[in-house]
N, C-alpha and C positions, 0 to 999 in steps of 0.2 A: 429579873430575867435570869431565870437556872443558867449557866456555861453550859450543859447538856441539852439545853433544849432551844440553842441561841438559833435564829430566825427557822423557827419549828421544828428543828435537825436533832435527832438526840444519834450525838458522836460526832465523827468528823465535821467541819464548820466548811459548809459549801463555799465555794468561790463565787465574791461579789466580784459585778460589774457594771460602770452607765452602758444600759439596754440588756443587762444578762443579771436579771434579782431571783434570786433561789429562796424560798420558803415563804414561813409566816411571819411576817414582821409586828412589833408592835412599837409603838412612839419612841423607847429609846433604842430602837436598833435603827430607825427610820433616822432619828436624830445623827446617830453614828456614822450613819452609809453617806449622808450631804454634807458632814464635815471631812469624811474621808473621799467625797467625790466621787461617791460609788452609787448612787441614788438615782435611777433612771428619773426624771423630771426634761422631758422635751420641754423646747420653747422658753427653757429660764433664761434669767438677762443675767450674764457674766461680765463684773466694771473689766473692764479694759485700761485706761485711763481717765484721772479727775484732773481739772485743772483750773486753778482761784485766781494769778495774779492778771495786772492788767499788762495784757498786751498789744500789740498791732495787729499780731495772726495767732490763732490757734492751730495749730499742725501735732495730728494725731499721727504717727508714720508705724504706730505698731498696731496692726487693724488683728493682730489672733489668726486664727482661723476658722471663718466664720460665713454664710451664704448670705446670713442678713442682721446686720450692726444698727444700733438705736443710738442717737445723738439725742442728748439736750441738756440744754443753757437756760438761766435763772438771772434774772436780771440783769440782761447784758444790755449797755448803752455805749456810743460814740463820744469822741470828745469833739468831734463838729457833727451835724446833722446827718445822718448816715442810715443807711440796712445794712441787715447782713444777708450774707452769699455763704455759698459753697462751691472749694472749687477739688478738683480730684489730680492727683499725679499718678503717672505709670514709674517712677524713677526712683520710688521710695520716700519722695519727699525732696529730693534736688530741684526737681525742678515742679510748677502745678499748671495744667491745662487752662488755658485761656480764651481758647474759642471752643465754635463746632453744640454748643449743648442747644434742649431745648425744652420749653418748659411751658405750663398753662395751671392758671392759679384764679383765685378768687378773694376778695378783697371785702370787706363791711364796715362801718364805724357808725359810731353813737348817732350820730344827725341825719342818719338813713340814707348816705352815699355809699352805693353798690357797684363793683363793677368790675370785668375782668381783664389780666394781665397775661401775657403770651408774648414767646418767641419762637423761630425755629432756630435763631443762628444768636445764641450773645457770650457771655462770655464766664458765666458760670450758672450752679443752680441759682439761679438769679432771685434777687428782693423777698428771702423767706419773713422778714419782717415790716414792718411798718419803719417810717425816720424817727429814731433815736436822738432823744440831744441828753448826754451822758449830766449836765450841769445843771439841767433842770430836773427839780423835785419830781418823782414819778415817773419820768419818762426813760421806760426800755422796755425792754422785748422778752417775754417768757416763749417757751415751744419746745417740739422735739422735732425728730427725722428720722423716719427709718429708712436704710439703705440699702439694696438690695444687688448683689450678684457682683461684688466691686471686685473678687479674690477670682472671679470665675472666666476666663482667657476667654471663653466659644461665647460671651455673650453681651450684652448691651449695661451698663451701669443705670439702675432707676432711683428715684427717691421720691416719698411721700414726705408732706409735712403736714403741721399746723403750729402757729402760732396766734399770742398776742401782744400787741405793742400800744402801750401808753405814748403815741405819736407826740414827737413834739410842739410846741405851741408858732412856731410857721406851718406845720402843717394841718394845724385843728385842736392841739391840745385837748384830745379825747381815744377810750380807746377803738382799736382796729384791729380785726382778725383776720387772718391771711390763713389759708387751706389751698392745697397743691402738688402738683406733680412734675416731673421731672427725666431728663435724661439725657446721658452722653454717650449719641448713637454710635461707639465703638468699641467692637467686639475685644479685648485687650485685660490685661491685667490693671487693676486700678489698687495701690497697696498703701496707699497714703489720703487724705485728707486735712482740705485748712478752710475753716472757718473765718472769715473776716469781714471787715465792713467797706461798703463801696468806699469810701473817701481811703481808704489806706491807713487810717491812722489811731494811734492806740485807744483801747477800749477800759470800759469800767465793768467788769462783772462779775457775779458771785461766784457761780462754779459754771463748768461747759463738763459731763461725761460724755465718755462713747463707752459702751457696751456690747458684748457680742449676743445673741442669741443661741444658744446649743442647741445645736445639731439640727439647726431650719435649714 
């Protein structure tokens, strides 16, 4: 790549920007501009935070700046028989909302048991996985979540999922897929998130990301 002809310009070198790319680029100016951040690509997933060790709760409380965030967890199980949930705060992560959400899902497993799950009032995005027993071989929960409008005061917080869980052996010892929707009908700022499992108690998992998406 001539220095006189850098993104098709022969002389002065235009001003790069994400949503403002001036000239012709070729692979290593393109390479250039996404390590310098300057590479219009809508819709990329930016890590936010990773997190390995085993805890009770997972609490992301730096959500970026962002309209719609991507969660997902790799192996996560209970150390008693458990799902996991999501729950959202307005407070930064002081304190996390506990009622008010509502949600409607779908449920499959190996032995052809089907069937659906719905609230209007519980007490978070409720049961994204199948029960977890953290001490048995196999059994936990892969999935993601995308989450939508959690940063945005005028509007309602949503969230889709899917997962699957190697259910534990009280509940079938097979797996089970869960697909779903989600939300906590108030308009508000939501700047935090925790991941956790109904029973409260600490977890065995490989990694949990959140990511942003730019500029969705």
């Amino acid at each position: 790549m001539a220095d006189d002809l850098k993104y098709g310009y022969k002389g002065a070198e235009p001003t790069q920007s994400f949503g403002n790319n001036t000239g012709v680029f070729d692979p290593n100016d393109i390479n250039n501009l996404i390590a310098d951040n300057k590479w219009t690509q809508f819709g990329q997933l930016e890590l936010i935070e990773t997190q390995t060790a085993s805890e009770t709760y997972y609490d992301f409380t730096n959500l970026g700046n962002y309209n719609v965030h991507f969660l997902t967890f790799n192996n996560a199980g209970g150390s008693t028989q458990a799902y996991f949930n999501i729950r959202l705060s307005n407070d930064n992560g002081s304190n996390f909302i506990a009622s008010g959400y509502q949600y409607a899902a779908q449920y499959g497993q190996a032995n052809g048991t089907f069937g659906p799950l719905q609230s209007t009032s519980t007490t978070s995005f409720l049961g994204l996985t199948g029960y977890t027993l953290a001490s048995e071989t196999g059994s936990s929960a892969v999935g993601y979540v995308y989450l939508y409008n959690l940063l945005d005061s005028s509007k309602y917080s949503f969230c889709t999922y899917q997962t699957m869980t190697k259910i534990n052996s009280a509940q079938g010892n097979q797996p089970q897929f869960r697909f779903g929707s989600a939300v906590l009908p108030t308009a508000e700022t939501h700047n935090a998130i925790r991941f956790f499992n109904n029973a409260t108690t600490s977890n065995d998992i490989d990694s949990i990301s959140l990511y942003g998406i730019r500029y969705s």
